[in-house]
N, CA, C and O atoms as CSV, one atom per row, in Angstrom:
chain,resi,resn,atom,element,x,y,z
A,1,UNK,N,N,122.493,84.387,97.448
A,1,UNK,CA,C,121.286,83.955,96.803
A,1,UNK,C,C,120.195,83.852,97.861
A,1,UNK,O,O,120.470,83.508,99.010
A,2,UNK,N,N,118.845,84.178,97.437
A,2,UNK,CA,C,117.975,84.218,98.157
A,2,UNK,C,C,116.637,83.652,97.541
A,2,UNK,O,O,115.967,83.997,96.568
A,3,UNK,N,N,116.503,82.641,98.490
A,3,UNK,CA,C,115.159,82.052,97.727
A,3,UNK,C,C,114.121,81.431,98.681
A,3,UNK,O,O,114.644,80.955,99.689
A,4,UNK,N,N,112.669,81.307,98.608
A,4,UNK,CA,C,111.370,81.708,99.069
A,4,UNK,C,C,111.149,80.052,98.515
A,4,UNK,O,O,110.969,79.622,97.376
A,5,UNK,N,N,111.216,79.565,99.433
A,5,UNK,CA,C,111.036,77.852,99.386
A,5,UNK,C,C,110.419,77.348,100.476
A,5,UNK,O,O,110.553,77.786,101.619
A,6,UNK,N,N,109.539,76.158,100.046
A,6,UNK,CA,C,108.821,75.157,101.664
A,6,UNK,C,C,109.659,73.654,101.104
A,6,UNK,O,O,109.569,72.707,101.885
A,7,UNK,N,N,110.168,73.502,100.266
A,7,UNK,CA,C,110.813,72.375,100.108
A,7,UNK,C,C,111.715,71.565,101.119
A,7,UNK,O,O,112.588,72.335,101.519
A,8,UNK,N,N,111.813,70.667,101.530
A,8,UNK,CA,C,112.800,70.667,102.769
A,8,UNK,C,C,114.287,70.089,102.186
A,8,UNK,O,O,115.249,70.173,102.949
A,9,UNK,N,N,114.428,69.652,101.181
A,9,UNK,CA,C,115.667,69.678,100.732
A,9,UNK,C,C,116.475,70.955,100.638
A,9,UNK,O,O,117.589,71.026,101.157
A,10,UNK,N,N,115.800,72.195,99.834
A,10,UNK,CA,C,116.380,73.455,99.706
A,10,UNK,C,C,116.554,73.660,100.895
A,10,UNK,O,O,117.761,73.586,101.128
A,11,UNK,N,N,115.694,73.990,102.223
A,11,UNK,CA,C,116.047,74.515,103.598
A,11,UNK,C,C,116.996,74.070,104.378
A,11,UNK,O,O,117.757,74.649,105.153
A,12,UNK,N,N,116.815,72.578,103.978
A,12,UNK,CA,C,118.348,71.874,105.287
A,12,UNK,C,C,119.374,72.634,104.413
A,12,UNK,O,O,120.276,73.218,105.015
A,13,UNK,N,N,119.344,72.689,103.155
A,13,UNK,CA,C,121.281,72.823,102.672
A,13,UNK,C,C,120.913,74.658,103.153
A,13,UNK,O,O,121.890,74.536,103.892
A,14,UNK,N,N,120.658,75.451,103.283
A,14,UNK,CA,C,120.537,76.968,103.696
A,14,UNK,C,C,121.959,76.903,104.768
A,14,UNK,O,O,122.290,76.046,105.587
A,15,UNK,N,N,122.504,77.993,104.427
A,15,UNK,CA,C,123.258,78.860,105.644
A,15,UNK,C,C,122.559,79.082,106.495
A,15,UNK,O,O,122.624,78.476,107.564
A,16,UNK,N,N,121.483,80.252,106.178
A,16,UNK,CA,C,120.708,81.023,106.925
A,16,UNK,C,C,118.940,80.905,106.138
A,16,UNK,O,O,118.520,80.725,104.995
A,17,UNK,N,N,118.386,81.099,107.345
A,17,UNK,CA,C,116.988,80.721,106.973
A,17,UNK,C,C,116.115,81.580,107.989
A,17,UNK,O,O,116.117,81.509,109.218
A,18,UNK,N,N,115.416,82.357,107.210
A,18,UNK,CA,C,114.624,83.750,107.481
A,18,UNK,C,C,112.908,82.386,107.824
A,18,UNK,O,O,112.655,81.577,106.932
A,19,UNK,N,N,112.168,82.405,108.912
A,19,UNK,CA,C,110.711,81.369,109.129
A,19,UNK,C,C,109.606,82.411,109.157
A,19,UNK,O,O,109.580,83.036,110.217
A,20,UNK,N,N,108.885,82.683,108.458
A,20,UNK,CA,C,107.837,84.202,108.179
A,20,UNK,C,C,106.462,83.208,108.670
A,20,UNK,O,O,106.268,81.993,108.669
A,21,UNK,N,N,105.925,83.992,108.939
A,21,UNK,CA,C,104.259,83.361,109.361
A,21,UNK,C,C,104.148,84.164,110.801
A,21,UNK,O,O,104.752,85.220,110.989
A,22,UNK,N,N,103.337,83.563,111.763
A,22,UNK,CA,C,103.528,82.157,112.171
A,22,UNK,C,C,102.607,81.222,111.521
A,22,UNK,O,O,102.692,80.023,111.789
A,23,UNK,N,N,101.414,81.819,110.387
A,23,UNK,CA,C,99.806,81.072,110.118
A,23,UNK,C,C,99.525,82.055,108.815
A,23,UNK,O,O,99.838,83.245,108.816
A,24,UNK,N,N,99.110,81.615,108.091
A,24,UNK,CA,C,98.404,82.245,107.151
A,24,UNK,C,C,97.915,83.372,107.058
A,24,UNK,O,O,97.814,84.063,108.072
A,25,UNK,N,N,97.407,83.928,105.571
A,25,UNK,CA,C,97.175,85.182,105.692
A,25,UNK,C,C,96.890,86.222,106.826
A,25,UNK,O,O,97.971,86.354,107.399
A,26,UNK,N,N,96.127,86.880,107.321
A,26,UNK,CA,C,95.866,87.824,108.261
A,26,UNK,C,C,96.733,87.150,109.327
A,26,UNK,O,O,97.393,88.070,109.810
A,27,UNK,N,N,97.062,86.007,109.935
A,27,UNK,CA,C,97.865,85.313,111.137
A,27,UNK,C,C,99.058,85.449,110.247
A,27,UNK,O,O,99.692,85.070,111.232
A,28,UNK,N,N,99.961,85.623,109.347
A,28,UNK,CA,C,101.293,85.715,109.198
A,28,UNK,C,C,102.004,87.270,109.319
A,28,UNK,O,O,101.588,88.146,110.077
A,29,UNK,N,N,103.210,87.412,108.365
A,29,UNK,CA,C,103.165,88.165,108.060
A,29,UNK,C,C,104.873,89.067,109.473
A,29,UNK,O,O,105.154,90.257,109.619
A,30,UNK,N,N,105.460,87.956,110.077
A,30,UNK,CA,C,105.991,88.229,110.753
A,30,UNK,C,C,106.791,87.463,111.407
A,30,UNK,O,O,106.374,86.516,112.075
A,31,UNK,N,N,108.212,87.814,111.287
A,31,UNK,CA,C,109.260,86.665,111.200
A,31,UNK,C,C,109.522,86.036,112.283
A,31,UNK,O,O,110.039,86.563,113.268
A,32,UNK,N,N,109.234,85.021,112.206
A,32,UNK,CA,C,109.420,84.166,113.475
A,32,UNK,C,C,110.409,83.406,114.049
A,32,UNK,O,O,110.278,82.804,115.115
A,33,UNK,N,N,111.261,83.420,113.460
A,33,UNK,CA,C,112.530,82.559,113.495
A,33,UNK,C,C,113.463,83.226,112.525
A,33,UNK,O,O,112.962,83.899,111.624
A,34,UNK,N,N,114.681,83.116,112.610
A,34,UNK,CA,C,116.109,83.423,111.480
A,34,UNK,C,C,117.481,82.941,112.173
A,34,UNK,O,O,117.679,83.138,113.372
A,35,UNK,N,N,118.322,82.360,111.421
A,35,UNK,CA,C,119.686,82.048,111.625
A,35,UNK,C,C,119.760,80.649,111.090
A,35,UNK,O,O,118.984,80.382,110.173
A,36,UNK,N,N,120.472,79.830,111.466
A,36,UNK,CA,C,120.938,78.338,111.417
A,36,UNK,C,C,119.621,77.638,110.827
A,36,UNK,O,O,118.611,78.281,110.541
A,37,UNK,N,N,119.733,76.348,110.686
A,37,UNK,CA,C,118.691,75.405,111.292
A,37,UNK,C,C,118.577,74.970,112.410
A,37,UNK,O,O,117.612,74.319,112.810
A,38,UNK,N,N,119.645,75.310,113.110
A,38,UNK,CA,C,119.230,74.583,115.101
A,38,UNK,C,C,118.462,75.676,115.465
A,38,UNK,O,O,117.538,75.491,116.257
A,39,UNK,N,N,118.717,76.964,114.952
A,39,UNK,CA,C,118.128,78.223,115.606
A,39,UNK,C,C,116.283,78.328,115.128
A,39,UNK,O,O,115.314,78.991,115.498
A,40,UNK,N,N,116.533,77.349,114.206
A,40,UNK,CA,C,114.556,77.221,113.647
A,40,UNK,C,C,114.054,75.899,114.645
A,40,UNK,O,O,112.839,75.910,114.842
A,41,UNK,N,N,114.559,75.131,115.090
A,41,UNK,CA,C,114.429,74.227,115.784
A,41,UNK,C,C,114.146,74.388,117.215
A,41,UNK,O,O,113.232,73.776,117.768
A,42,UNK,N,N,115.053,75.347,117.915
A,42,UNK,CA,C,115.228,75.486,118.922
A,42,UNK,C,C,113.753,76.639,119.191
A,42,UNK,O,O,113.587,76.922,120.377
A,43,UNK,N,N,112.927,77.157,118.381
A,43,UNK,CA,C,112.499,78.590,118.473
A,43,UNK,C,C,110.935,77.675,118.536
A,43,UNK,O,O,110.603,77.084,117.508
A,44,UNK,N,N,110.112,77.606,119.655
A,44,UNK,CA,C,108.936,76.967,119.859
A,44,UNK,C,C,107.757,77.738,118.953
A,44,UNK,O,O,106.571,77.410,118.944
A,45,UNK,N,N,108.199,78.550,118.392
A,45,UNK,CA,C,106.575,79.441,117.541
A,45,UNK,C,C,106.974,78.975,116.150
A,45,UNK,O,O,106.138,79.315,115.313
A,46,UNK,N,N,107.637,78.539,115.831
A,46,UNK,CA,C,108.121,78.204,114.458
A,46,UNK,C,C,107.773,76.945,113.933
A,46,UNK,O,O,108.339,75.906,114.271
A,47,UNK,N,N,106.886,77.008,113.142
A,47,UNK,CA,C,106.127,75.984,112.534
A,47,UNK,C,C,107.164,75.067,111.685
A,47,UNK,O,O,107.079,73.854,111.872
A,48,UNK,N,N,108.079,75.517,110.822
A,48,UNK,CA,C,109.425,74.834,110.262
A,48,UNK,C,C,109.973,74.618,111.064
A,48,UNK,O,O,110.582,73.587,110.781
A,49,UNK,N,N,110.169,74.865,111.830
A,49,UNK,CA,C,111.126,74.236,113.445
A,49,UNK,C,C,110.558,73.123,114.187
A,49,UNK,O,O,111.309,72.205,114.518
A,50,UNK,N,N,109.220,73.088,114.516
A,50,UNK,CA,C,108.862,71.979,114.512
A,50,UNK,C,C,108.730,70.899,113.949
A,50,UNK,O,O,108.632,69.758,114.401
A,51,UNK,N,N,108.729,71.370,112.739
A,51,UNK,CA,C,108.157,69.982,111.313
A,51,UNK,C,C,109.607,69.475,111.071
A,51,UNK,O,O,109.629,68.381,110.508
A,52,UNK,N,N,111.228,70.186,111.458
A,52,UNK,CA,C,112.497,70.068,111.377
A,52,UNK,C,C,112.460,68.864,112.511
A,52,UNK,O,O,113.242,67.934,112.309
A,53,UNK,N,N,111.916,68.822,113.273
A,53,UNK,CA,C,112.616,67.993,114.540
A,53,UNK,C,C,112.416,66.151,113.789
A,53,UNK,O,O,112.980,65.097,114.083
A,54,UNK,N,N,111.476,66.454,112.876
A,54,UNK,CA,C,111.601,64.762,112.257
A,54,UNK,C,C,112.706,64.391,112.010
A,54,UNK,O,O,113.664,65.005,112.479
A,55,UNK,N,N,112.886,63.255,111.183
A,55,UNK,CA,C,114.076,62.696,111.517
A,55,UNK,C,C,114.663,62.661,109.997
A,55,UNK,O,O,115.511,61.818,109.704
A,56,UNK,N,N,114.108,63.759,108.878
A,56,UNK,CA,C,114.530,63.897,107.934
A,56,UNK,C,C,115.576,65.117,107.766
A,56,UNK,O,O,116.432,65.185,106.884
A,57,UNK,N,N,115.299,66.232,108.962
A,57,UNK,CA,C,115.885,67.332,108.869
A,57,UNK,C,C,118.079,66.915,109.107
A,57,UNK,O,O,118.696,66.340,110.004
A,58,UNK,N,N,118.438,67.442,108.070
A,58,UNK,CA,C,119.848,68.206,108.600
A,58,UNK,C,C,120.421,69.068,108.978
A,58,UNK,O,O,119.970,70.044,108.378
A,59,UNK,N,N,121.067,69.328,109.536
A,59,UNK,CA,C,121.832,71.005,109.908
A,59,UNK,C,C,122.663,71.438,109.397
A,59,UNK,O,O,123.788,70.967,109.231
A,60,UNK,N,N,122.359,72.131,109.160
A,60,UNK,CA,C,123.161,73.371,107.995
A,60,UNK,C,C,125.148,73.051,109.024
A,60,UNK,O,O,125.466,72.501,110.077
A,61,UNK,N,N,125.603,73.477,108.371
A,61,UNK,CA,C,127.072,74.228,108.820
A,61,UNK,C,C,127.106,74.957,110.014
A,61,UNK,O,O,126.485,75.987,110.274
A,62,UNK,N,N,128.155,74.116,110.960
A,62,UNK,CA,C,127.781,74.709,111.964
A,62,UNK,C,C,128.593,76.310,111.878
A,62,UNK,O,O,128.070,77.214,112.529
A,63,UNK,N,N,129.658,76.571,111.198
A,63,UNK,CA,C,129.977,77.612,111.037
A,63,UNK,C,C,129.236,78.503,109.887
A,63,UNK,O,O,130.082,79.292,109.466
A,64,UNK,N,N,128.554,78.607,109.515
A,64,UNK,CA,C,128.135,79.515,108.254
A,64,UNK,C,C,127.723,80.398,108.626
A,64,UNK,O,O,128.295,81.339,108.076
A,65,UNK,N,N,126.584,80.918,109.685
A,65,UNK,CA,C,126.430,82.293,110.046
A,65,UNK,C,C,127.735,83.160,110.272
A,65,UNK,O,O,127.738,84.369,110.038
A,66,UNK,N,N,129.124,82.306,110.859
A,66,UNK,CA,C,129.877,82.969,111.275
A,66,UNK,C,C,130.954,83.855,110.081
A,66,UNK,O,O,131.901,84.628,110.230
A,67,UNK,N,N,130.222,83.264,108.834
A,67,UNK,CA,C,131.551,83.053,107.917
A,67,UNK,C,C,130.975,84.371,106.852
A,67,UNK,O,O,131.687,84.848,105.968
A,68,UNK,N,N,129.597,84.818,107.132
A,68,UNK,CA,C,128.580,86.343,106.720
A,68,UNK,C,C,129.156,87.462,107.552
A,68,UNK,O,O,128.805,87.293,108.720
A,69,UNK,N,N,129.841,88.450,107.420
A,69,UNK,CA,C,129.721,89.696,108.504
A,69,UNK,C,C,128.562,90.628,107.970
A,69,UNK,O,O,127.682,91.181,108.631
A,70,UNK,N,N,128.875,90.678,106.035
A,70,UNK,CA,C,127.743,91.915,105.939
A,70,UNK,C,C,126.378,91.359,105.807
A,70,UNK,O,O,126.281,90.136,105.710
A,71,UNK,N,N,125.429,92.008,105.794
A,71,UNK,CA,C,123.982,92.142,105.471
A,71,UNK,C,C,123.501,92.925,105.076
A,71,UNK,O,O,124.020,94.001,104.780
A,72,UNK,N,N,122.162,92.569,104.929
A,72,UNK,CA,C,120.723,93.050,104.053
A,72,UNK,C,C,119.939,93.531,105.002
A,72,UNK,O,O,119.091,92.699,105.324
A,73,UNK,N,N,119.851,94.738,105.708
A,73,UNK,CA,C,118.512,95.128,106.324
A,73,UNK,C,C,117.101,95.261,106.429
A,73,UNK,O,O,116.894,95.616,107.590
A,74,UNK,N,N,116.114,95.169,105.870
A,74,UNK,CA,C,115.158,95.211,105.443
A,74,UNK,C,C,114.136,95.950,107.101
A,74,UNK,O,O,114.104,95.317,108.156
A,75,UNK,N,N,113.569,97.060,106.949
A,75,UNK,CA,C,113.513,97.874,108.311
A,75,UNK,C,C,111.479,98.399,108.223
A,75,UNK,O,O,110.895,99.458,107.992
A,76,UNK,N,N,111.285,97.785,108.365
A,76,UNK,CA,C,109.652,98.218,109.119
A,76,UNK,C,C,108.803,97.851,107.561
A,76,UNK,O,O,107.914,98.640,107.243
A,77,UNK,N,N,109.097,96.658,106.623
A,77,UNK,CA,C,108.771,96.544,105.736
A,77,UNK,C,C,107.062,96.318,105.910
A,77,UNK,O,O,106.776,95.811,106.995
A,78,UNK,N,N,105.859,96.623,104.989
A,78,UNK,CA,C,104.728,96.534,105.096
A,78,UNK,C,C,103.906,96.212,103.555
A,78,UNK,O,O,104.308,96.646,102.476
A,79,UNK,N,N,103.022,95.594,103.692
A,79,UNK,CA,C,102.416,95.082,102.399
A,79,UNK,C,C,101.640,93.846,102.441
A,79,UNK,O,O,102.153,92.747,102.652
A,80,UNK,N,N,100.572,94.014,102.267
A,80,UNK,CA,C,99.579,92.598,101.832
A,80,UNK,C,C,99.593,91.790,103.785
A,80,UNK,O,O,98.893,92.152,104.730
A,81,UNK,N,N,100.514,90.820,103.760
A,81,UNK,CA,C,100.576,90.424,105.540
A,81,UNK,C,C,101.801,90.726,106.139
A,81,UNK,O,O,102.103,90.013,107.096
A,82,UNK,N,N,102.531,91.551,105.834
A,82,UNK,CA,C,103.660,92.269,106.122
A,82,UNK,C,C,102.955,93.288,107.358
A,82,UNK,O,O,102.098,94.145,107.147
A,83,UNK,N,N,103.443,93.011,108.425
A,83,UNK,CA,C,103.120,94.047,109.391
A,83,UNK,C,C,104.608,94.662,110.248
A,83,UNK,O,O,104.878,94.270,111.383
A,84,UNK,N,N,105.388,95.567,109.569
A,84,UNK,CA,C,106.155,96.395,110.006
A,84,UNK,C,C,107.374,95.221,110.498
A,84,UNK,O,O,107.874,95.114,111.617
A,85,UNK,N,N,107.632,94.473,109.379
A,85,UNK,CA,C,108.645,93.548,109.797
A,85,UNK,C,C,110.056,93.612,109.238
A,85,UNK,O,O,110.228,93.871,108.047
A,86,UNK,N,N,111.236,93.346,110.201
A,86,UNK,CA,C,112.454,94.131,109.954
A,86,UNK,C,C,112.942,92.647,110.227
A,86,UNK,O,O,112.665,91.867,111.138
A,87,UNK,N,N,113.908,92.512,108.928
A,87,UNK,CA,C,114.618,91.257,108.864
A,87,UNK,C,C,116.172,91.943,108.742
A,87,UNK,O,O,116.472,93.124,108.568
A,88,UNK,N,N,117.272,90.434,108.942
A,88,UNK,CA,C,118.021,91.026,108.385
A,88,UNK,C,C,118.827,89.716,107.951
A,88,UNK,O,O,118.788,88.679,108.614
A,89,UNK,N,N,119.618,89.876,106.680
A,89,UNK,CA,C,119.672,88.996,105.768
A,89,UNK,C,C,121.520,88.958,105.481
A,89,UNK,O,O,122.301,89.876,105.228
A,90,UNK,N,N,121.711,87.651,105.635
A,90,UNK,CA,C,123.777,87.781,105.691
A,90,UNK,C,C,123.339,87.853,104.003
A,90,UNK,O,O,122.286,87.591,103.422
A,91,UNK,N,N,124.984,88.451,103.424
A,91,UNK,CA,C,125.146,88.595,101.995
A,91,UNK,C,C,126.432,87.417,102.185
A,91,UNK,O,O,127.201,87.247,103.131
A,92,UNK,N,N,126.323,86.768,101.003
A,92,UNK,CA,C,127.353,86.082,100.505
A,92,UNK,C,C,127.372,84.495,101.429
A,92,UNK,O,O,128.405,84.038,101.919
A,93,UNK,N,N,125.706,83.671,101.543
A,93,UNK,CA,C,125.422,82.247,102.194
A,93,UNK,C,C,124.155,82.401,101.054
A,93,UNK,O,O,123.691,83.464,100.641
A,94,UNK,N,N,123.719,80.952,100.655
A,94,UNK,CA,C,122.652,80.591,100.479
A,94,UNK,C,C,121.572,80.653,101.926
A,94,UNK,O,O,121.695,79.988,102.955
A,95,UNK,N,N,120.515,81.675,101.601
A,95,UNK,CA,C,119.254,82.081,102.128
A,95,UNK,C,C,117.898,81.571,101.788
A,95,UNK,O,O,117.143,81.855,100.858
A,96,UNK,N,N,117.762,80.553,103.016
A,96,UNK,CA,C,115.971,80.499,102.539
A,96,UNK,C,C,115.237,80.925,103.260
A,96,UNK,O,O,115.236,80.735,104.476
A,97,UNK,N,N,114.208,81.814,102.409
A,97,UNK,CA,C,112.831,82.225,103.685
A,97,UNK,C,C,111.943,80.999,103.526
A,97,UNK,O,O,111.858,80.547,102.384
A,98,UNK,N,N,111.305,80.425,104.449
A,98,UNK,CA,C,110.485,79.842,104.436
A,98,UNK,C,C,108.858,80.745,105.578
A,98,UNK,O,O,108.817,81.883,106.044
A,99,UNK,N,N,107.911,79.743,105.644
A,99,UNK,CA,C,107.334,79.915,105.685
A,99,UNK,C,C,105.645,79.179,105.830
A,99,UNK,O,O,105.466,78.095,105.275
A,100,UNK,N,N,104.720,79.701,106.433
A,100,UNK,CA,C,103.376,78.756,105.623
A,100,UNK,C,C,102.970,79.786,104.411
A,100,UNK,O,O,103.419,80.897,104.132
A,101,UNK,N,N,101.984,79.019,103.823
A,101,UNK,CA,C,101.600,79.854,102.228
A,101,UNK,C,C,100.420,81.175,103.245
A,101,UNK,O,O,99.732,81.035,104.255
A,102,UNK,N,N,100.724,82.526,102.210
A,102,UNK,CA,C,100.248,83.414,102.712
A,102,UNK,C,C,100.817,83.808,103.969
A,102,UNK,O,O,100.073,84.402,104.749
A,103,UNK,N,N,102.252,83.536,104.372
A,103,UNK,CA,C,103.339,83.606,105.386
A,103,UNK,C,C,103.460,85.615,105.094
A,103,UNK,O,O,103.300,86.488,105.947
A,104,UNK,N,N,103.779,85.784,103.645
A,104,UNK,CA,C,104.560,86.924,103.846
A,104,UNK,C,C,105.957,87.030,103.226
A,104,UNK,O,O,106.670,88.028,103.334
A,105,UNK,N,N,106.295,85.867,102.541
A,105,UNK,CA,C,107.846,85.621,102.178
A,105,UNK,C,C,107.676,86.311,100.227
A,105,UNK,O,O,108.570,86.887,99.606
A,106,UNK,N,N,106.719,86.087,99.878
A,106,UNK,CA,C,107.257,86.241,98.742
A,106,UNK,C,C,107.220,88.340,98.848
A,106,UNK,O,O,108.065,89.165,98.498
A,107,UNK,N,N,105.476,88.549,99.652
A,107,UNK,CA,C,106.078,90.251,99.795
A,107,UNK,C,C,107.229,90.784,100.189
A,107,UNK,O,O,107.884,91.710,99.709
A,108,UNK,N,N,107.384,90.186,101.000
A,108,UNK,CA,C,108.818,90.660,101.688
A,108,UNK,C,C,110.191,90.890,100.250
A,108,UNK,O,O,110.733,91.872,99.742
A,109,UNK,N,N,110.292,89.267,100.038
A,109,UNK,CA,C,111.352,89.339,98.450
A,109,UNK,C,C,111.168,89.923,97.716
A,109,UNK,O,O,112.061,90.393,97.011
A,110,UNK,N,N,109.837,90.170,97.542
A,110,UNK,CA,C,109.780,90.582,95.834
A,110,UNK,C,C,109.020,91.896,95.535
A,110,UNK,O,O,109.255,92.691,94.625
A,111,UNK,N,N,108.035,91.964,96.513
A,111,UNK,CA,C,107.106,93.688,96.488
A,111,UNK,C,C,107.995,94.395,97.805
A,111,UNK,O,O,107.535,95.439,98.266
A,112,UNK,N,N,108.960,93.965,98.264
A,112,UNK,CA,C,109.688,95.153,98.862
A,112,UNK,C,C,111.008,94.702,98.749
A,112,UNK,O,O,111.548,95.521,98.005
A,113,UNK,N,N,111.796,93.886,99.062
A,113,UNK,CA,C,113.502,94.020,98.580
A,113,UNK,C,C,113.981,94.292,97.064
A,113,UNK,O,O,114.736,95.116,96.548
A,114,UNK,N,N,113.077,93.061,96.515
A,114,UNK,CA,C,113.272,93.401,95.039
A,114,UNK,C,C,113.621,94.753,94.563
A,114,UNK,O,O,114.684,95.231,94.169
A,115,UNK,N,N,111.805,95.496,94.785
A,115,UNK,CA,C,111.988,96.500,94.283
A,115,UNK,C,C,112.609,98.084,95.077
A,115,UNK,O,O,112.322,99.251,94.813
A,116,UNK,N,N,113.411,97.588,95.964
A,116,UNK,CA,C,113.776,98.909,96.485
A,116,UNK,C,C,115.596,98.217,95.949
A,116,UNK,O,O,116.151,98.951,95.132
A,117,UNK,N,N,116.038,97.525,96.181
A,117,UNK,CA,C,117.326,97.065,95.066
A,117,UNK,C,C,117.296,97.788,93.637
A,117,UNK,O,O,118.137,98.632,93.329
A,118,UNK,N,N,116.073,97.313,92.645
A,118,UNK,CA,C,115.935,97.675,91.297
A,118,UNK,C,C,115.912,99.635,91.548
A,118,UNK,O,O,116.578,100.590,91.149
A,119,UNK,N,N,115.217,99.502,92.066
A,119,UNK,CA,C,114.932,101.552,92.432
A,119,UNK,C,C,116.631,101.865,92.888
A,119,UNK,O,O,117.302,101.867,91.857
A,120,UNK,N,N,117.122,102.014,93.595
A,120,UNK,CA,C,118.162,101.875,93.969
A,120,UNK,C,C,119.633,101.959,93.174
A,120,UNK,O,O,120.544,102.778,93.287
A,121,UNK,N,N,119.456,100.481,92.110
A,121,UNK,CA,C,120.660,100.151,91.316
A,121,UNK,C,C,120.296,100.556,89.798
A,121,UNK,O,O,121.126,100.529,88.889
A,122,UNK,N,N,118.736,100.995,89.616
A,122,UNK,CA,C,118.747,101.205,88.135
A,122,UNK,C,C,117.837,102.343,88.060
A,122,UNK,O,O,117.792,102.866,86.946
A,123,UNK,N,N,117.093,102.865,88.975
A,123,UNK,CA,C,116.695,104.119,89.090
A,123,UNK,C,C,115.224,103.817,88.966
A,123,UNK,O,O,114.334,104.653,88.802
A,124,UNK,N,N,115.081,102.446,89.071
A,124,UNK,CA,C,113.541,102.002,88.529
A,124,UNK,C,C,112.638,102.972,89.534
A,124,UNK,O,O,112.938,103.339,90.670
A,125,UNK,N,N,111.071,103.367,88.529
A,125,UNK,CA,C,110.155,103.442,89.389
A,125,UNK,C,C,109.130,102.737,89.186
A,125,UNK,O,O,109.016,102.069,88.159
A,126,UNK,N,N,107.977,102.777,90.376
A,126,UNK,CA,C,106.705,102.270,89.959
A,126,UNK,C,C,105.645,103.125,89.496
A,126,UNK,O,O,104.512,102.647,89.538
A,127,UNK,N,N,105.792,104.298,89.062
A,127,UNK,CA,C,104.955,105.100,88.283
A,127,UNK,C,C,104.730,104.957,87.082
A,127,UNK,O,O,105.703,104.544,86.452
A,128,UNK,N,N,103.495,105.201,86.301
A,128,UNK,CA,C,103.649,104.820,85.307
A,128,UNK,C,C,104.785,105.345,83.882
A,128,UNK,O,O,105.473,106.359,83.761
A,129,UNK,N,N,104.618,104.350,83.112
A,129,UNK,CA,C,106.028,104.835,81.736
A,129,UNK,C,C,105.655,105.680,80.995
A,129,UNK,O,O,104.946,105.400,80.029
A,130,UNK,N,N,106.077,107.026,81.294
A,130,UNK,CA,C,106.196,108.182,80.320
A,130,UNK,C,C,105.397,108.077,78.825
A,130,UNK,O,O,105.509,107.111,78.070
A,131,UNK,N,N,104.887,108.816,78.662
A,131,UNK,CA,C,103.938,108.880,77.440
A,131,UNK,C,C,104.938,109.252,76.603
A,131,UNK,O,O,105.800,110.091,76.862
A,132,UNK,N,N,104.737,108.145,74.813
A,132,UNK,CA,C,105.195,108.412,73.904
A,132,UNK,C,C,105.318,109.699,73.276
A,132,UNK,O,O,104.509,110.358,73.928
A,133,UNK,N,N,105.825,110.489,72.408
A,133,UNK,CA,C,106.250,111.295,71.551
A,133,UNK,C,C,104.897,111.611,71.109
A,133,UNK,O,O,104.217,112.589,71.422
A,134,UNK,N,N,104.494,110.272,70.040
A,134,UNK,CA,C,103.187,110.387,69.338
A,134,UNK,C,C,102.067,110.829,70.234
A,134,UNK,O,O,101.607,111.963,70.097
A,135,UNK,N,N,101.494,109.818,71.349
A,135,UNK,CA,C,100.764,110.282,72.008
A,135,UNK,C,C,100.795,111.565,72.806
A,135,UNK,O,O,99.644,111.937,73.034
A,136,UNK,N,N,102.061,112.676,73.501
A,136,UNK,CA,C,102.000,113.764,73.683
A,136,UNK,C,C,101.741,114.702,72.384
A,136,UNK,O,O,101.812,115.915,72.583
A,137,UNK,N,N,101.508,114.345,71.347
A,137,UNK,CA,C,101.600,115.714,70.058
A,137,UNK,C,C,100.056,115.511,69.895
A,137,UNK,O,O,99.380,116.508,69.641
A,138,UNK,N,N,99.461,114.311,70.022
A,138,UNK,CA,C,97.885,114.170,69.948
A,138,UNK,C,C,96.964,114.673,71.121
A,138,UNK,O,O,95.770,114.947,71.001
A,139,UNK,N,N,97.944,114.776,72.639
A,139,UNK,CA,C,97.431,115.556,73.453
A,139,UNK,C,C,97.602,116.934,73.123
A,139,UNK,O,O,97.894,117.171,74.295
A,140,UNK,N,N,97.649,117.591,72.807
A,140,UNK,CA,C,98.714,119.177,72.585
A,140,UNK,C,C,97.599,119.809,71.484
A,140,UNK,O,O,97.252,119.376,70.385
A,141,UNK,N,N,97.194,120.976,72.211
A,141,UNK,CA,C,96.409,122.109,71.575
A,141,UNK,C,C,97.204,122.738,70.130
A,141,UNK,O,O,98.391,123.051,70.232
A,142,UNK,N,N,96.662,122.863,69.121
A,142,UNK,CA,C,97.751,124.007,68.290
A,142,UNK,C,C,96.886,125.469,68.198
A,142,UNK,O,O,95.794,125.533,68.762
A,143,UNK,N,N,97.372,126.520,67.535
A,143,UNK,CA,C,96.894,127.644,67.543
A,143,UNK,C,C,96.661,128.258,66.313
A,143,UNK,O,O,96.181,129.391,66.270
């Protein structure tokens, strides 16, 4: 499961936690942190890593990265404040991206993993939907 949260309840319980920013729009857009919660803590550009060191934060499992072998690649992704950013994501842990707002987390999930999954597993495209029956016979010359 993968989910795009600033909540700090959702983030302490995370396996793994993807930190996108480092700042808002045009300043985000580029992952700044990923792994544990000690590993968002320990990482000085990470705005959730800092705001973690209060005395509300918990730490995830200390084994849970270890307990993921496969992953999610995501490789030179781009869009909106996405600047050519390559994550990579364990399958089978609860995942949070966090982030500041205008970080980059929801493009990342949803205008590029999402839809290259859906393209992928159901053939989806983003072109537009084929013109009806009716409307091709009303385009169409007769003789």
């Amino acid at each position: 499961m993968i989910v795009v949260e600033h909540d700090e309840d959702a983030i302490r319980t995370a396996d793994y936690v993807l930190d996108i920013g480092p700042g808002a729009g045009i300043h985000g857009g580029h992952v700044v942190a990923h792994g544990t919660v000690d590993d968002l803590i320990a990482e000085p550009k990470s705005y959730t890593g800092n705001i973690s060191r209060a005395s509300w934060w918990c730490r995830s499992p200390s084994d849970a990265a270890a307990t993921s072998r496969r992953t999610l690649k995501l490789i030179g992704a781009r869009g909106n404040n996405l600047k050519n950013v390559t994550a990579e994501i364990p399958l089978g842990l609860f995942t949070c991206v966090t982030g500041v707002s205008g970080g980059g987390k929801s493009t990342l999930l949803i205008d590029t993993l999402y839809k290259a999954i859906a393209r992928k597993l159901n053939g989806a495209s983003e072109a537009p939907a084929p013109r009806t029956t009716a409307s091709r016979a009303s385009n169409t010359s007769t003789r």
